[in-house]
N, C-alpha and C positions, 0 to 999 in steps of 0.2 A: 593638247586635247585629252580629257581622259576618255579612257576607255569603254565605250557602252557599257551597262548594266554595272557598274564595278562603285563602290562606296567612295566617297571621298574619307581620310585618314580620321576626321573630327567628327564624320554622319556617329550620332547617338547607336544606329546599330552595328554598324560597323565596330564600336566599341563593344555591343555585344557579343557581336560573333566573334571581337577578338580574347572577351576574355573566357566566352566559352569554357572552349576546351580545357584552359586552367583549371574548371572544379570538376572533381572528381564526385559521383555520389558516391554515398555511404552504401553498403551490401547489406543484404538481410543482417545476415550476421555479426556484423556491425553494430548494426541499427539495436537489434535486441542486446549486444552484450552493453553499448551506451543505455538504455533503459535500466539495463541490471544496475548498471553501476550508479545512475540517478537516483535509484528506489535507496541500493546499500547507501549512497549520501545521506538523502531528505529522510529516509524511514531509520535506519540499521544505526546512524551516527546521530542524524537532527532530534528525533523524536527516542529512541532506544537507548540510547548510550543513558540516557537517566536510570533506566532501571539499575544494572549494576552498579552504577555510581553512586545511589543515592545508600544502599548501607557505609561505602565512605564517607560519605557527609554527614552522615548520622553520628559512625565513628569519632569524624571531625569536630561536631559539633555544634555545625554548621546551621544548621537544622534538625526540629525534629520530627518523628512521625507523620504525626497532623501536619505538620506543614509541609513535609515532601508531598501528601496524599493531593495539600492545595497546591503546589506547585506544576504537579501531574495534572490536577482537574485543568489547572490554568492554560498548560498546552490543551489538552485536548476541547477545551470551549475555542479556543486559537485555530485550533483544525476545523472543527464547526464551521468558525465563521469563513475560513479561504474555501470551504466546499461548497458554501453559502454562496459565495461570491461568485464562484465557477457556473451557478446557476442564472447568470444575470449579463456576463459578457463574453464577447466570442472574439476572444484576442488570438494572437498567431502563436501557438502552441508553443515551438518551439522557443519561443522569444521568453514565455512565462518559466517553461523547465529554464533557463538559465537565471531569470531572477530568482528563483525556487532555491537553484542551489549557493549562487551568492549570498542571498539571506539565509541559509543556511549555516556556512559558513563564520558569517560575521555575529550569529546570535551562540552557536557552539563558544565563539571566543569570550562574548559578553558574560556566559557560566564563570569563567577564568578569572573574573574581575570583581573588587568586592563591589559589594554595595549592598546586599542581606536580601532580604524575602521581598523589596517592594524592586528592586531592580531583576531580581531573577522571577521575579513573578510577569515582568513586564517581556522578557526574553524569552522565557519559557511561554507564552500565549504567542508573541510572536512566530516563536520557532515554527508553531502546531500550524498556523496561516501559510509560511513557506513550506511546509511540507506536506500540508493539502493540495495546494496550486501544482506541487512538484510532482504531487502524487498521479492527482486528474491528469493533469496537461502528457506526463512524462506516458503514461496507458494511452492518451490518446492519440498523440502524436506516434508512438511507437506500434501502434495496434492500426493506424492507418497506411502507416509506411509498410507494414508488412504485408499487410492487405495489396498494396499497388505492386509491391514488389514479388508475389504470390507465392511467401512463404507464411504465411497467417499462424502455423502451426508451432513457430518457434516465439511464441508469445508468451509462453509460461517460461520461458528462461530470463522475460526480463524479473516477473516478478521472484527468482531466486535471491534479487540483489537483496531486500529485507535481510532476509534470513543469514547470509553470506554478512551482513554487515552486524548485525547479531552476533555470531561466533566472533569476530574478530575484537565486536569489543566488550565481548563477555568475557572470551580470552585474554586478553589485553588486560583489562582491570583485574581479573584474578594475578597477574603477575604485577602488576601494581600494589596489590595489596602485601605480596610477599615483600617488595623491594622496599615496603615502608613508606610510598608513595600519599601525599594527602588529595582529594579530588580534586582539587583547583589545577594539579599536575596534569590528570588522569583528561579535564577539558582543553588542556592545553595540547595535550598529545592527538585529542581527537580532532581537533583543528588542525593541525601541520596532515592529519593525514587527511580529513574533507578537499584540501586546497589540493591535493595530490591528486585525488580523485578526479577531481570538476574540472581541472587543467585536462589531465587524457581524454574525457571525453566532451571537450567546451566545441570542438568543431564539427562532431557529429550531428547535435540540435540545430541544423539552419533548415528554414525554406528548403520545397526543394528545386533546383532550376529550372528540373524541366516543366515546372509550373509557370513559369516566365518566359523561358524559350518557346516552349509551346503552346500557345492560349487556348487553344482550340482543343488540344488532348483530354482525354477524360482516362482520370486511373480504373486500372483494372477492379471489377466489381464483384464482391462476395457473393455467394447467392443469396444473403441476409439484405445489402443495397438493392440488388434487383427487386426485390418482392417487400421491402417497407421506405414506401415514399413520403409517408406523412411520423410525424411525430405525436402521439397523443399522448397526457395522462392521463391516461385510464387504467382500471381496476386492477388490471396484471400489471402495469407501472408501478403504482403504490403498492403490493404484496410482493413484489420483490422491492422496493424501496424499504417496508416494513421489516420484510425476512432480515435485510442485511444489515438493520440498524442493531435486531438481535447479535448477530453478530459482533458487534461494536460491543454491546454492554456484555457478551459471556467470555468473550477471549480477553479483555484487558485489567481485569485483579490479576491473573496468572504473570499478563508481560509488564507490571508495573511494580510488583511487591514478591514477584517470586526469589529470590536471593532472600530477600529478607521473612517472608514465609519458611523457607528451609532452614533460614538460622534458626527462626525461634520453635522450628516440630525438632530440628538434630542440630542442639550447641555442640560448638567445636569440632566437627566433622571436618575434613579438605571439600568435602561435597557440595559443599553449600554454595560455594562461588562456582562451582562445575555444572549445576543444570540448568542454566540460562542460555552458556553457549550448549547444549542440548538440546537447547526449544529450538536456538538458531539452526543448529544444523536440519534437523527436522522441519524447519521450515522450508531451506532451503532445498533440502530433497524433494520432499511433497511438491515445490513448484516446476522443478526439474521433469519430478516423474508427470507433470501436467501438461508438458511437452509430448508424452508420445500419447496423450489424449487425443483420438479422432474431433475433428469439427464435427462430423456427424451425431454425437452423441447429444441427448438430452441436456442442455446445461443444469437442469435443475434436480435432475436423476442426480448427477454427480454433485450439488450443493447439497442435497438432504443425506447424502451417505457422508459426505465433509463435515456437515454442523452435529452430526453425528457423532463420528469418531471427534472429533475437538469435546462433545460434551460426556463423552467418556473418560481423554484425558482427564480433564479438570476434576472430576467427579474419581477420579484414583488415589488424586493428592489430598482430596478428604478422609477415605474411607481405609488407604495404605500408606501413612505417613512416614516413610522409611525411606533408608536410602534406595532402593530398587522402586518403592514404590512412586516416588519421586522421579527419576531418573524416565518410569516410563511413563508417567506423566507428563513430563516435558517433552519426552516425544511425538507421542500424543496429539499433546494440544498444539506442538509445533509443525508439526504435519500437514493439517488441512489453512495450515493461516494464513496465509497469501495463494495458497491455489486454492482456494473458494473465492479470493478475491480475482484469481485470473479467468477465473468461468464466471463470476455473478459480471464484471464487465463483459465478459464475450459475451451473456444473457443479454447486456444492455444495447450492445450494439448489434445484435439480433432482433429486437425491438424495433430501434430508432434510425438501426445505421450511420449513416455522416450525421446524423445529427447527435450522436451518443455523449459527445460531453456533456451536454445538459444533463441527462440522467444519469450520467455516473457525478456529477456534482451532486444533483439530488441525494443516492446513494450516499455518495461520502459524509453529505453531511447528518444523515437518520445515522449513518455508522458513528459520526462525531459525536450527537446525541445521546449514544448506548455509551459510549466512551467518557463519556461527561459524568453519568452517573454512578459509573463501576466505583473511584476512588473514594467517594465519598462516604456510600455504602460500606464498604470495604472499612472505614476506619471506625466509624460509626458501631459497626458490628464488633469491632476488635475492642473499643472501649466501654461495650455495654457485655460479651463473654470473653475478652479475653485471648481470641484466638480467629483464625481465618477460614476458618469451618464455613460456618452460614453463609457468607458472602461467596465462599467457591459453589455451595450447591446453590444457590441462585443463580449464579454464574452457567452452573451444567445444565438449571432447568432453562436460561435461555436460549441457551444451543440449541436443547432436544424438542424446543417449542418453534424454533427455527427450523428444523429435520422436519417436524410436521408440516409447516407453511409450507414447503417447497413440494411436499407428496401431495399435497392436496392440490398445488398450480398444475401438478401433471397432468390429473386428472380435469381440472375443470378450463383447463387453456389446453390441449394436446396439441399436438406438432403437426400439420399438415403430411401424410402418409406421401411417398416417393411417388412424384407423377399428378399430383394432386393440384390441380390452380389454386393460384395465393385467393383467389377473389372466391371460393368454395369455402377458403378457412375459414374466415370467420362466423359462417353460418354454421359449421360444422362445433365451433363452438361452443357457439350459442344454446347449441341443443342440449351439451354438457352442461351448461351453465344451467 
């Protein structure tokens, strides 16, 4: 006879509860340094590793100008559309960060292989698609999890990974280029390291159990969940969807053609392959130092002082085309480039809450949009004076046109005063408006 209350060995739960205890969750800390290391995949190797590479391929022969500038536009139309897409279905996050970085992976190797401008044009769009999805999913799944696990504030260390993946293969291809390396080498190296990557952190991206164990639990809530139940577009949605699309078109001549901008303001320098991984580390600082950013702060305070200083960078490399002047330029504009993206999401899901992928899909893709049009621009101006001037001060003035959007939402959205009902703000608004 069995036992009261007791499971038989095959009861479906009884399966559960045994294998239970087998999984361990992931820790805060965990959790953010698997995000860092998603982003240095999809963004730092999937989408970045071109910019250093492409004066090799130039070198090689491979391609020219114009047509890296199309290769570029063709990722970033590619990223458009997976941010596009992110706007349309509500898949299980995690599951999308792992196809994100497999197609990552497999389109890095696709560089490696010949087949000229209609095969890498085909690779290069795709890439820009898995590393939008990797980008959205990898912020929202990681910015939820910290949320339940009530560290929210180590959210700016995932977006370090960029940056951190930046340096390595800024670095990287500058010692390639000494060892006489051709780029087809330089994407082959960056694949053996991607596969290294997405292996350590492949088991961090699951469900998480206690979603299944217990149906009934609800995660811990922000004070941003508590107080935004509904999702609208409305007028403050689209001006920061607007804001951040600036950002797309002012920051990417700089992370697409700067190697090659340095070569041709200072032939023959060692420098010229050394300020790329400078943007990276600068990026990667800036997200770092976005970590001991209070939650309490304005997001959009801190977005107009960001598109600020970035539009200052940019606008040095015009006006001090030198090696320092260069150097702090890249810092620069490396600084605010993924920590204006770890506060314009936390704005997003201040807004929307759980429902924040949608608008940060929206977002990604106005930012895909700005990013569409930079390369073009960009060569366009270089074949009609010659040099990369015009296109970087277009570039500063979308920054600084950016810096204004965000001082003007202060004022005309303000932040509900400590103590204040959610159901006040918006009348309170209103009156600003």
């Amino acid at each position: 006879m069995p036992r009261p209350h007791s499971l038989e060995p095959e009861h479906p739960a009884a399966r559960v509860a045994a294998a239970a205890p087998a999984r361990r969750e992931a820790g805060p800390l965990a959790v953010a340094l698997a995000g860092l290391v998603s982003l240095a995949v999809a963004m730092g190797i999937g989408r970045f590793a071109f910019t250093p590479l492409l004066p090799m391929m130039l070198h090689d022969g491979t391609v020219t100008l114009d047509q890296g500038g199309w290769l570029a536009t063709g990722n970033y139309i590619g990223y458009f559309i997976g941010a596009a897409v992110c706007m349309f279905i509500q898949p299980d996050a995690a599951r999308m960060v792992r196809w994100g970085l497999v197609a990552t992976v497999l389109l890095t190797l696709g560089m490696a292989l010949p087949g000229g401008m209609p095969a890498w044009s085909l690779w290069r769009a795709a890439a820009g698609v898995a590393s939008a999805l990797a980008m959205v999913y990898t912020a929202a799944w990681c910015l939820q999890r910290l949320a339940e696990l009530g560290r929210p504030e180590l959210a700016g260390l995932i977006f370090c990974g960029p940056g951190l993946g930046i340096v390595v293969t800024g670095l990287g291809v500058s010692g390639m280029v000494g060892a006489g390396w051709h780029a087809d080498h330089g994407w082959l190296a960056f694949t053996a390291l991607a596969v290294v990557l997405v292996a350590a952190v492949w088991r961090i991206f699951v469900a998480p159990a206690v979603a299944a164990a217990v149906p009934h639990a609800r995660p811990a809530e922000t004070d941003a969940d508590a107080d935004i139940r509904t999702a609208r577009l409305d007028a403050e949605a689209w001006m920061l969807t607007l804001a951040y699309g600036l950002a797309g078109f002012g920051y990417i001549i700089t992370a697409t053609f700067l190697p090659v901008i340095a070569r041709q303001a200072l032939p023959g320098t060692v420098w010229a392959d050394l300020f790329w991984p400078i943007f990276g580390a600068g990026v990667a600082v800036g997200a770092f130092l976005a970590t001991r950013v209070g939650m309490r702060h304005d997001n959009r305070k801190l977005l107009a002082l960001l598109y600020g200083m970035q539009a200052l960078g940019v606008a040095i490399a015009v006006v001090l085309p030198s090696v320092a002047g260069f150097a702090l330029s890249s810092l620069l504009a490396g600084l605010p480039f993924t920590a204006l993206v770890a506060f314009a999401m936390r704005e997003a899901r201040r807004l929307w809450g759980p429902r924040a992928p949608r608008l940060m899909g929206l977002m990604t893709a106005s930012y895909g949009l700005g990013q569409i049009a930079g390369p073009p621009l960009a060569t366009a101006l270089v074949a009609h004076s010659g040099g990369f001037a015009g296109s970087l001060a277009c570039a500063a003035a979308a920054l600084a046109l950016g810096a204004l959007v965000f001082a003007w939402m202060r004022r005309a959205w303000p932040l509900p005063a400590a103590g204040e009902s959610v159901s006040s703000a918006p009348s309170r608004a209103a009156k600003v408006r």
